[in-house]
N, C-alpha and C positions, 0 to 999 in steps of 0.2 A: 859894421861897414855901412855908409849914408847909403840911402836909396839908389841914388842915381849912379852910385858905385856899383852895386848888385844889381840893376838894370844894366848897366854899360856889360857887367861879366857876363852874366846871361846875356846879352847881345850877342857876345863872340864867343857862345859853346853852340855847336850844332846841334840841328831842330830835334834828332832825337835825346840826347842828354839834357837838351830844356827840360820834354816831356818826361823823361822820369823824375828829375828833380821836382819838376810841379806835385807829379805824381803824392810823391812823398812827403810832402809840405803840404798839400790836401786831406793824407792819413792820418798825420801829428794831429792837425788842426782838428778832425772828427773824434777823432781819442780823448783829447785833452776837452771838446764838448760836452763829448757822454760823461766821463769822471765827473764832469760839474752840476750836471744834469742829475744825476745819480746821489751827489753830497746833498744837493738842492732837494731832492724829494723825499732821503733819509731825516733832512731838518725839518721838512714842512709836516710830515704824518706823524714823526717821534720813532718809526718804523724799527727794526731789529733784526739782521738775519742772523739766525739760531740756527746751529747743527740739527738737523732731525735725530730722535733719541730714540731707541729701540723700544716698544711698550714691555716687552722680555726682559727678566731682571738677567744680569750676568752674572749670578751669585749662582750657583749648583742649589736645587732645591734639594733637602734633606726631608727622610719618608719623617712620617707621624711617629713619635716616640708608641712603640709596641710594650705591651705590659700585660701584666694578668696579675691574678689572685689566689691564694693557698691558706686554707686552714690547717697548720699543725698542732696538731693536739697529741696528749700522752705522754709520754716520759720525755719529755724537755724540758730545756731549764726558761724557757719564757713563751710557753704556749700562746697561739695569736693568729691573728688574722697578718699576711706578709705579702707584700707585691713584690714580685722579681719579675725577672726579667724573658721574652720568650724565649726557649731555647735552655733556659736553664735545668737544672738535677734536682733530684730530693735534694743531694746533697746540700743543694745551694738553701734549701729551704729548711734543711734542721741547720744549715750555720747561721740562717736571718735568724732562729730561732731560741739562738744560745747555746746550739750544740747539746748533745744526746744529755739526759738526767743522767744520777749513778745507777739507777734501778734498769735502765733500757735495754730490751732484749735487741741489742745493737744486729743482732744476725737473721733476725725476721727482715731488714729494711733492704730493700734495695738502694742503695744511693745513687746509680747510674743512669735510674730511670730517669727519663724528661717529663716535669710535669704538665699537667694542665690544668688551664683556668676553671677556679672554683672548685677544686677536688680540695679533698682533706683527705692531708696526711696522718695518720693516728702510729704512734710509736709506743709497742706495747710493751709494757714492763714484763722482766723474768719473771715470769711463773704464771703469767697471764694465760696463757696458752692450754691450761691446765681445764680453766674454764670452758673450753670448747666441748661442742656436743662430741659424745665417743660412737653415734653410729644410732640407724634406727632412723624407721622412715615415721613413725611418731610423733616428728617433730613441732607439732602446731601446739603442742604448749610451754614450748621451749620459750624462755623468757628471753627480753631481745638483744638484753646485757651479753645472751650466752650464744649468740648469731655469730657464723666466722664470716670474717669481713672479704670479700672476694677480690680487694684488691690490697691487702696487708698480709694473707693468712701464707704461713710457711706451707712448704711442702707435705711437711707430717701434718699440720691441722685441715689441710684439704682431703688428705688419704684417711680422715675419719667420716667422711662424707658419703653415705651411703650413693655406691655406683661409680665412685671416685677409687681409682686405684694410684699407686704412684704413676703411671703412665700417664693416664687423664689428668690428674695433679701437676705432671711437667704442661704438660699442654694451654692451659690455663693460665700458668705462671707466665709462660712462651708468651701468650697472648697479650696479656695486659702489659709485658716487656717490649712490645712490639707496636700496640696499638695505643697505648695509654690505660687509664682507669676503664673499670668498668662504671659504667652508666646507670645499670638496672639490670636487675638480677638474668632478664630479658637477653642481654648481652650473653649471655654463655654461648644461645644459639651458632653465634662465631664462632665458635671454638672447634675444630672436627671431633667426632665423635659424637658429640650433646646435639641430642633429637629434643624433642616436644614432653615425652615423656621422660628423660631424667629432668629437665628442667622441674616439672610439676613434683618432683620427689623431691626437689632441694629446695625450691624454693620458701618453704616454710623455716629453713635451716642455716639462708643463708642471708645478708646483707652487703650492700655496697656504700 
């Protein structure tokens, strides 16, 4: 529409419908400004607006891979040094290790026990047991081949243990089922029953 068309219209709309249409053709006009203003400064800097980014990964962070280490030795078919996994069994640990020898006194082991890092497992052959001291608090020249192991030893090779009855013998068994290996021969203390003095009686008798 020519100027002087859109002048004469707005001549004949009343003063207040001027003023809004002014109104409104003032806001285009400031709008359509800034857009230009805004292209204009994004061309002159090189500038970029970027989503801000979380410094937080969004991935779930997963723990450290857990592991440990076991010595199985003795009647297996590939004795060694093995890492499994925490939380894992003997079992888990005579199967890293090729599973029982033919010779293995399979019913000495407990399989169910959970192990711990840096123990060794010894799995003793039939007839080994034979070797154990039968009694006697004489024991300090007992060769150390012939020590019962306090975290291998059956029921009957603990009840040859001077002061050890099958009672104190469950007890023991209970403990190291419950707690893990023993440590040091020191470790019996744990046990109810074991004072200061049986310890000093067996310790020449026994090994961990």
């Amino acid at each position: 529409m020519p100027l002087e068309a859109s002048a004469a219209v707005s001549d004949r709309l009343p003063p207040r419908t001027r003023l809004g249409v002014g109104a409104v053709i003032v806001l285009v006009l400031l709008a359509f400004a800034a857009t230009i203003g805004i292209g204009m400064l994004r061309g002159a800097t090189g500038a970029e607006v970027v989503e801000p980014v979380s410094t937080a990964s969004s991935a779930p962070q997963l723990p450290a891979a857990a592991g440990l280490y076991v010595h199985v030795a003795g009647a297996v078919r590939e004795a060694g040094l093995y890492r499994l996994d925490a939380g894992d069994r003997v079992a888990d640990a005579i199967a890293r290790a090729g599973g029982f020898a033919d010779d293995a006194a399979r019913d000495t082991v407990n399989l169910a026990r959970p192990v711990a890092d840096g123990e060794q497992i010894v799995v003793s052959a039939v007839g080994a047991e034979a070797q154990a001291p039968t009694g006697g608090v004489g024991g300090a020249g007992t060769a150390s081949g012939d020590l019962i192991d306090l975290n291998t030893a059956t029921r009957e090779q603990l009840d040859t243990l001077p002061r050890v009855g099958p009672a104190m013998a469950d007890r023991i068994i209970e403990w190291r089922e419950t707690n893990g290996r023993f440590t040091s021969v020191d470790d019996l203390q744990s046990v109810p029953g074991i004072g200061d003095k049986m310890i000093a009686a067996l310790r020449d008798l026994v090994r961990v």
